[in-house]
C-alpha positions in Angstrom: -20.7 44.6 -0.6 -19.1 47.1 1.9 -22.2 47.6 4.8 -21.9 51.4 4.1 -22.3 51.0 0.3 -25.4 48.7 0.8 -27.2 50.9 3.0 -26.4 54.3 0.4 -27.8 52.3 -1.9 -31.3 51.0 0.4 -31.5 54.8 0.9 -31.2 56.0 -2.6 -33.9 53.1 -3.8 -36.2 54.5 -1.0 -35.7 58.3 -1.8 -36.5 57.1 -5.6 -39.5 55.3 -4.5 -41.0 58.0 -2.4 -40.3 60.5 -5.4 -42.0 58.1 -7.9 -45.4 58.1 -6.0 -45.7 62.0 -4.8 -44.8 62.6 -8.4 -47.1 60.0 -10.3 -49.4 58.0 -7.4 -51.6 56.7 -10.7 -49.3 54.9 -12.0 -47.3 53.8 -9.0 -50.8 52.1 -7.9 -50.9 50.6 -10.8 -47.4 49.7 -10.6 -47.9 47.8 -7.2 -51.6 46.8 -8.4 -49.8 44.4 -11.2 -46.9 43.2 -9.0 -49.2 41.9 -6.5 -51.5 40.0 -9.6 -47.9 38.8 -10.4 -47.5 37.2 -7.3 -50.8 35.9 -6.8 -50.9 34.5 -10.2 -47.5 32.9 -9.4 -48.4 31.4 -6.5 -52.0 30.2 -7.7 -50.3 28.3 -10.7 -47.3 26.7 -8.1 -50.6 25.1 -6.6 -52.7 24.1 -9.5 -49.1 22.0 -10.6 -48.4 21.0 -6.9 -52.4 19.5 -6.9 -52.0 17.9 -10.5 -48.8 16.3 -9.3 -50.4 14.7 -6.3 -53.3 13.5 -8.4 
């Protein structure tokens, strides 16, 4: 991808990001809220099979 192309495209996923939470911060929070329960979740389950594995 063309350097000029990827960062239009950086700067429209931004500009669409800072829209989404002046226009609705409720729901963006809640948005990032389940992402990062996601992610911990994830990462809490890689261990639990890492530590069964070593058993």
């Amino acid at each position: 991808m063309p350097a000029k192309a990827k960062t239009l495209l950086i700067w429209i996923v931004v500009i669409f990001l800072i829209f989404a939470i002046v226009n609705d911060p409720d729901r963006a929070g809640n948005i990032v809220t389940s992402i990062w329960d996601f992610i911990t979740n994830t990462i809490s389950s890689f261990g639990q099979f890492f530590s069964t594995i070593s058993s």
